[in-house]
C-alpha positions in Angstrom: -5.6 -22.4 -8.2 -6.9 -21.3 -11.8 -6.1 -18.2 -13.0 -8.2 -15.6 -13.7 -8.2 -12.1 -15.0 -9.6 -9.0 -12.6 -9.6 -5.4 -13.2 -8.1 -3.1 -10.4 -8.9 -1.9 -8.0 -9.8 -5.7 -6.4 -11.8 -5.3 -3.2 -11.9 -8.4 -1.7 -15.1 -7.9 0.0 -16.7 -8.6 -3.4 -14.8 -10.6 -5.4 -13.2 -13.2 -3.1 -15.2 -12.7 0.2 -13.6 -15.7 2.2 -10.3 -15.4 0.9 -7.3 -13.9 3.5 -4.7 -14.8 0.7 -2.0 -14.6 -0.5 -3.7 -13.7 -3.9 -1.0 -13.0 -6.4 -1.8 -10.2 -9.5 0.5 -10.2 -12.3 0.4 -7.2 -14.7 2.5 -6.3 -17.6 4.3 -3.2 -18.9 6.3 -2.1 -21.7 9.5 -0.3 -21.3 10.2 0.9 -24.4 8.7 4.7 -23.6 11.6 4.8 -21.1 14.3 3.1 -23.3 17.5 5.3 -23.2 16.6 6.9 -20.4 18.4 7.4 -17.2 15.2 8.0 -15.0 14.4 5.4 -12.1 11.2 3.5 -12.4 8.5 2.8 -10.2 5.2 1.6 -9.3 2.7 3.3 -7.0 0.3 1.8 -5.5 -2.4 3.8 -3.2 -3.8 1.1 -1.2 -2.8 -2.5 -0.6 -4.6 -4.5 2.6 -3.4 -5.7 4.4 0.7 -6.4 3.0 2.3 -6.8 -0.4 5.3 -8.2 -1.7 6.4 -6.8 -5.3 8.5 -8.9 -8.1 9.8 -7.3 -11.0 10.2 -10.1 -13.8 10.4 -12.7 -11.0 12.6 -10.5 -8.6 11.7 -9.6 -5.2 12.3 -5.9 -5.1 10.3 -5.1 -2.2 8.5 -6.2 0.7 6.3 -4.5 2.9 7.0 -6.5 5.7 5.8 -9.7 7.2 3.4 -11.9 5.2 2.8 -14.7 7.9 0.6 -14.1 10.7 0.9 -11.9 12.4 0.7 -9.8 9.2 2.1 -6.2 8.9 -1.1 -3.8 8.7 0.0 -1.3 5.5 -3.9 -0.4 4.5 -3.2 3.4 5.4 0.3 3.1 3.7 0.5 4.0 -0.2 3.5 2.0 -1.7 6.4 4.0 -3.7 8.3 1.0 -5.2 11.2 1.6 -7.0 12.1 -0.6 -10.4 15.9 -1.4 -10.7 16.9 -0.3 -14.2 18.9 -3.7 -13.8 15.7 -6.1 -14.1 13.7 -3.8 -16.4 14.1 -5.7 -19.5 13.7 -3.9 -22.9 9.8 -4.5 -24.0 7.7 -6.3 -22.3 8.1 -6.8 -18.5 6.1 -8.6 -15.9 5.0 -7.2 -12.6 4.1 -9.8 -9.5 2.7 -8.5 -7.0 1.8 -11.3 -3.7 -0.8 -9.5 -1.4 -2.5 -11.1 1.8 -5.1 -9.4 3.7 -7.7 -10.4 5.8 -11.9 -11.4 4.8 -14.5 -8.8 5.9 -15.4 -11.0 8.5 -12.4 -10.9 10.5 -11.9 -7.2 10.3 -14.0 -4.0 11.4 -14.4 -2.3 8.4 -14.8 -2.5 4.6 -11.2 -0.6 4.4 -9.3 -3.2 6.8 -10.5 -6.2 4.3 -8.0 -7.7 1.6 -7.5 -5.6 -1.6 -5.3 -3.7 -3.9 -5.9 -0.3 -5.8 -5.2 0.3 -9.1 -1.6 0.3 -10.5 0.8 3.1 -11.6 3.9 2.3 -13.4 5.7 5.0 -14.4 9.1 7.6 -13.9 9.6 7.8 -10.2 9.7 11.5 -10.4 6.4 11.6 -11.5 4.9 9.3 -9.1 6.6 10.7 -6.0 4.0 13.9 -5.3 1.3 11.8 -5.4 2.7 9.3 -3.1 3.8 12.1 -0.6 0.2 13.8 -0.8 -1.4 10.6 -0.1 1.0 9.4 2.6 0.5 13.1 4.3 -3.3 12.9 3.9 -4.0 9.2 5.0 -1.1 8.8 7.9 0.8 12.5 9.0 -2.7 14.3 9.6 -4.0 11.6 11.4 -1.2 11.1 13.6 -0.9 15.0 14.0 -4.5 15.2 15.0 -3.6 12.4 18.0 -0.8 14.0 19.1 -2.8 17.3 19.6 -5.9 15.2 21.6 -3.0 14.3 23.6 -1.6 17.1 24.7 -5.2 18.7 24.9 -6.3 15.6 27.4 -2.9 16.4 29.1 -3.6 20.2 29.9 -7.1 19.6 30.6 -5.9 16.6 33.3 -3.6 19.3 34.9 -6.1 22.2 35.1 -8.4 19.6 36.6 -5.7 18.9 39.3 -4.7 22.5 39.9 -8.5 23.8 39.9 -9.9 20.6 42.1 -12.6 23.0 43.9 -14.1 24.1 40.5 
C-alpha cells in the first residue's frame, strides 16, 4: 500500500470511501520542550471510528480494544493515551497510530464511518480537562438523559396500571 501524506482530521467518508481499514497514520513529535521534565506525556485524540491502536516509537502502548470483527465501537469515546517517559526518546519521536472503522455504506451515519480527528501531543495535565469535558459531553449526558427516559417510562407505566379507568 503506498504511502501517502493526509492532514487530520481524516474522514473517511471522503478520502478513502470504501476503505474499513486498518489505515495506519504515523506522525512525529519532538520531545525536547519536555526534556528534563518529570511530567507524563500524552496524546489526545477526540474522535477515532471506529477503534485505534497507539505505538509510541514502534511500542504498543495502548489499545482500545478489539480490532477484528467484531470491532469495539469507540466513536463517542475521546482517547487520553498516556506516553511512557521510558519510550520517549530525546528528539524526534514517532507516533503510530493503527485505526479501523467501517465505510459510510455499512454504517448509519457520517459519524459511525472510519476516521480520526486531529492529534494533541502534549503534558498529560494539560490534556486531561479537555478529555474529561468531552468524555462528559459526548457519553455521561447521553447516558444520564436515558437513564431519566427510563425511569420516566417506568412511572408513567405504573400510573397507567394504578389509574386503569382514566
Amino acid at each position: 500500500v503506498p504511502v501517502r501524506p493526509v492532514t487530520l482530521p481524516d474522514h473517511w467518508s471522503a478520502s478513502r470511501p470504501d476503505t474499513q481499514g486498518p489505515v495506519w497514520y504515523r506522525v512525529a513529535f519532538n520531545s525536547t520542550a519536555a526534556s528534563g521534565r518529570t511530567e507524563l506525556l500524552a496524546v489526545y485524540i477526540e474522535r477515532v471510528c471506529t477503534n485505534a491502536e497507539v505505538y509510541v516509537n514502534g511500542k504498543l502502548v495502548h489499545s482500545g480494544g478489539r480490532m477484528q470483527p467484531p470491532v469495539t465501537h469507540n466513536c463517542n469515546h475521546p482517547q487520553l493515551v498516556s506516553l511512557p517517559a521510558a519510550l520517549i526518546q530525546p528528539g524526534l519521536n514517532t507516533l503510530d497510530i493503527k485505526v479501523v472503522g467501517y465505510p459510510l455504506e455499512q454504517v448509519a451515519s457520517r459519524l459511525r464511518a472510519g476516521g480520526i480527528s486531529v492529534l494533541r501531543v502534549g503534558l498529560h495535565a494539560d490534556l486531561a480537562p479537555m478529555h474529561g469535558r468531552q468524555t462528559a459531553l459526548q457519553v455521561g449526558i447521553p447516558q444520564g438523559v436515558s437513564v431519566t427516559l427510563l425511569v420516566m417510562g417506568c412511572f408513567m407505566f405504573v400510573m397507567g396500571w394504578m389509574n386503569r379507568r382514566e
